[in-house]
C-alpha positions as CSV (number, residue, x, y, z in Angstrom):
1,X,71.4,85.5,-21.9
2,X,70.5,87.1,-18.3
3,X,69.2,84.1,-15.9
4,X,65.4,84.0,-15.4
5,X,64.4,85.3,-12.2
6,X,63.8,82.8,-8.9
7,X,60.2,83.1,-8.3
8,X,59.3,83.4,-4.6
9,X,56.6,81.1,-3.7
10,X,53.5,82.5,-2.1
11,X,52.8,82.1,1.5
12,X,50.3,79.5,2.4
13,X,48.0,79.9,5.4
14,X,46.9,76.9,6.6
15,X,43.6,76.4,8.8
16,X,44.6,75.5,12.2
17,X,42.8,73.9,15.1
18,X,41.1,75.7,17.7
19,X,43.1,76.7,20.4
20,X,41.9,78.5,24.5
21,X,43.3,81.5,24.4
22,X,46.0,82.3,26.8
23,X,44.0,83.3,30.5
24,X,41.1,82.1,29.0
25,X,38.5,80.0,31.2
26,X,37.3,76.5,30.0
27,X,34.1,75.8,31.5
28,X,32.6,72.7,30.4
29,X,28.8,72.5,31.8
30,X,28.6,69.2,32.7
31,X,24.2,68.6,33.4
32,X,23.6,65.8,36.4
33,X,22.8,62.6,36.1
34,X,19.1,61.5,35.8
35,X,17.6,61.5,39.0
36,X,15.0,59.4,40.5
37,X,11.3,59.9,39.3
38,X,8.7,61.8,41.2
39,X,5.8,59.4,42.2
40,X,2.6,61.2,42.4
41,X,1.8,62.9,45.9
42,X,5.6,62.2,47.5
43,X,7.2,65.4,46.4
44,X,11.0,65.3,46.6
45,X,12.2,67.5,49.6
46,X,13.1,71.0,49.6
47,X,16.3,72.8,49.5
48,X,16.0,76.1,50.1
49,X,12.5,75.6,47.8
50,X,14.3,73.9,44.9
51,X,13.4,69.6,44.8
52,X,16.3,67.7,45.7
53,X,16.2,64.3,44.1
54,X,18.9,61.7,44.7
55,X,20.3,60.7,41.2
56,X,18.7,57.1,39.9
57,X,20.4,53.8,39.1
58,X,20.8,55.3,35.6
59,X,22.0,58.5,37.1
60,X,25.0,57.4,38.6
61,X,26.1,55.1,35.7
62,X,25.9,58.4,33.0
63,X,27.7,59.9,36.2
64,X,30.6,57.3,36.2
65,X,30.9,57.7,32.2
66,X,30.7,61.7,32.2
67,X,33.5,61.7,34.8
68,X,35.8,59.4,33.5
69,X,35.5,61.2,30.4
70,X,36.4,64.6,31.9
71,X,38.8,62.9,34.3
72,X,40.7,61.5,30.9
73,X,41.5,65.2,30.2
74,X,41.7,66.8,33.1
75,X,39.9,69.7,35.0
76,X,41.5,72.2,37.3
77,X,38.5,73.1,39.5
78,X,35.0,71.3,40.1
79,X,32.0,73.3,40.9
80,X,28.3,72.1,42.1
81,X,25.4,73.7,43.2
82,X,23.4,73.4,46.3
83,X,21.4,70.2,45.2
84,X,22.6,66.8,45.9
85,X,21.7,65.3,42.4
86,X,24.9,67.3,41.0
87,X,27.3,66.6,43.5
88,X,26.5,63.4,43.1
89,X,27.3,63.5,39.6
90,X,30.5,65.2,40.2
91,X,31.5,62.9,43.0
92,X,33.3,60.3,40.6
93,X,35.4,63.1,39.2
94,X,36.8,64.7,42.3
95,X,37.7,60.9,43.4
96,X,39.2,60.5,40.7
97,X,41.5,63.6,40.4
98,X,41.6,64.6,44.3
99,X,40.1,68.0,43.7
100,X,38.1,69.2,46.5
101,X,34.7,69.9,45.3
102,X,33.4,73.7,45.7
103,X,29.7,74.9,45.8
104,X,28.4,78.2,43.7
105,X,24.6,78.2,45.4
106,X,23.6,80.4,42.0
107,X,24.7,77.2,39.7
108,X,20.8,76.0,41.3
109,X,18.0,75.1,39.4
110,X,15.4,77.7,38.0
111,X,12.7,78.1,41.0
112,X,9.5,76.5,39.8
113,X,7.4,78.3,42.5
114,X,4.0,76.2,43.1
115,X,5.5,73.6,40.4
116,X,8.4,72.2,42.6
117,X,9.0,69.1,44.7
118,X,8.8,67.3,41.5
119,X,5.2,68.6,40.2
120,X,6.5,70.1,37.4
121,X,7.8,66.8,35.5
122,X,3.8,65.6,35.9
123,X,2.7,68.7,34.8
124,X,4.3,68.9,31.9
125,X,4.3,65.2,30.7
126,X,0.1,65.9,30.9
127,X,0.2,68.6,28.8
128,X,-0.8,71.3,31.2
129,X,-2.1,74.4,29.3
130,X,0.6,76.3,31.7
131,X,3.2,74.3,30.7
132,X,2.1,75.1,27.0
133,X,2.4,78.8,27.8
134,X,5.5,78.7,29.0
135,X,6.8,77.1,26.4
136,X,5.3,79.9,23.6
137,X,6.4,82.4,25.6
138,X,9.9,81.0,27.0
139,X,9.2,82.2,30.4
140,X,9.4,80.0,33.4
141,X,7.4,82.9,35.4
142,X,4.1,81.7,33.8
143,X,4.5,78.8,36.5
144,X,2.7,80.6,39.6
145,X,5.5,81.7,42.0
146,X,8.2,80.6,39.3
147,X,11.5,82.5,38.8
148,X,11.4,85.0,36.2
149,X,13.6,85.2,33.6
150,X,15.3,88.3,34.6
151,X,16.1,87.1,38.0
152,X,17.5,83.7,36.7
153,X,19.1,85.0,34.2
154,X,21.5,87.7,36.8
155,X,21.9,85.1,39.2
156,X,23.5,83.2,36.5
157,X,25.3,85.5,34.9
158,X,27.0,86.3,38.2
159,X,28.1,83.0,39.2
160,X,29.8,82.2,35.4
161,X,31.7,85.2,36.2
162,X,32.9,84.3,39.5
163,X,34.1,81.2,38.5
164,X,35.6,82.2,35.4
165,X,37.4,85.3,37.3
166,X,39.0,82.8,39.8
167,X,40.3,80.5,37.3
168,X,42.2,82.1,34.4
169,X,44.0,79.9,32.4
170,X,42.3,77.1,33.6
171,X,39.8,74.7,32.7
172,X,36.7,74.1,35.1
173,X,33.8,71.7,35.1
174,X,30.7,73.4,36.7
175,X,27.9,70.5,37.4
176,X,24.7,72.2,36.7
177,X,21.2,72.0,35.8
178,X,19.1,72.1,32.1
179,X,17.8,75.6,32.6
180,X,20.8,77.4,34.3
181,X,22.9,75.5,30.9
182,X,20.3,76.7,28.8
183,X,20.2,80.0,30.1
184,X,23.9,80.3,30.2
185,X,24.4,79.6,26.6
186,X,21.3,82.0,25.5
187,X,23.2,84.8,27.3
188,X,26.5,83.8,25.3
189,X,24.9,83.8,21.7
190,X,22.1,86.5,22.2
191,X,19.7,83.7,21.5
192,X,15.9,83.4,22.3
193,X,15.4,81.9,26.1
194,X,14.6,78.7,25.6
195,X,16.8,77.9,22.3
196,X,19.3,75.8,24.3
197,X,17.1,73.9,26.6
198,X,16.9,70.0,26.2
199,X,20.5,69.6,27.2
200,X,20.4,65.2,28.1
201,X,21.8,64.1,31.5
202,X,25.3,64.1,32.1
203,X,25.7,66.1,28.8
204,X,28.8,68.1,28.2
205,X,28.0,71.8,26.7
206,X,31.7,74.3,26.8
207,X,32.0,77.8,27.2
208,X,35.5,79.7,26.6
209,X,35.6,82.6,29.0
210,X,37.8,85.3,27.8
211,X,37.5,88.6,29.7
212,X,33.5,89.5,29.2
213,X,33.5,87.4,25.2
214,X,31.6,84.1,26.1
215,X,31.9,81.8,23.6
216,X,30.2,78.7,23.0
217,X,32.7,75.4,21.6
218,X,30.1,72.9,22.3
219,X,26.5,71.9,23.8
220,X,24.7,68.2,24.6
221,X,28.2,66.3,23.9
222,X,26.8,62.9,25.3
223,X,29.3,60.5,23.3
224,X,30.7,59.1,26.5
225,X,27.1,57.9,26.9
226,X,26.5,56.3,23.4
């Protein structure tokens, strides 16, 4: 009798781990530290109209943990904005890996026009019927003088893409703010405004840059802090 015929076995596809594609950006949004509290009628001072709170006690411990965190697995670049509370927080990390730290002005805070200086967290821990509005409508423009959404929104978009075009291939923490993180990851997924505010101090949220596909791998990582 003939043999039997060998059966071929079937290909298997097995699931595989996520993996940056090559000249891809890693930006990992890395929000400050808490800073210090706003004591009723002692505004914070003014940068270029944004508040500019030091970082607390607590701020620079979550900074120490966030950086040595990040520092464990390395970043090419480091990138702050204009307001001390997040170089602060990125301080630990450029110590720590000799990277000199660079400024992208448009990484600020949302402008909270007549709300600033610190105003805003009083405002809004009262239950201000304006800081109700703004919530049901997701605009930060309901604040008198606030920055619109619009104009937030450009300004960020803008500075994610300089960063990301000067660092292909490369992974970058940018040290930001809750609504530029927010905004940044509502631009990525097409979301509502306001869907990824409430990002906690010295959280870790990560955007993969490749070309003009921004895709979001993570957002509020705080287990360094837990």
């Amino acid at each position: 009798m003939p043999d039997a015929p060998v059966q071929a076995h079937p290909t298997a596809f097995v699931q595989r781990r996520y993996e940056v594609p090559p000249g891809a950006t890693d930006l990992l949004l890395v929000r400050h530290g808490a800073s210090a509290p706003y004591v009723e009628g002692n505004p914070f001072d003014l940068v270029d109209g944004h508040g500019d709170p030091p970082l607390s006690a607590d701020g620079l411990v979550q900074a120490d943990l966030v950086c040595a965190r990040l520092a464990a697995n390395g970043v090419d670049a480091i990138y702050v904005s204009t307001l001390r509370r997040t170089a602060e927080t990125a301080a630990p990390l450029a110590a720590r890996l000799g990277l000199t730290v660079r400024v992208e002005a448009d990484l600020r805070e949302v402008h909270l026009g007549e709300w600033e200086g610190g105003v805003f967290r009083k405002n809004v821990a009262d239950g201000h019927p304006i800081a109700a509005a703004m919530q049901a409508e997701e605009r930060w423009d309901v604040i008198p003088g606030a920055e619109s959404s619009d104009a937030l929104a450009n300004r960020v978009r803008a500075a994610i893409g300089r960063i990301a075009a000067a660092h292909p291939g490369q992974r970058v923490a940018a040290f930001s703010h809750g609504g530029v993180i927010g905004q940044v990851l509502a631009f990525a997924t097409g979301s509502r405004p306001f869907a990824f505010l409430g990002a906690e101090n010295a959280s870790i949220s990560r955007l993969v840059i490749v070309s003009d596909r921004w895709i979001v791998r993570g957002f509020n990582d705080t287990a360094h802090l837990d």
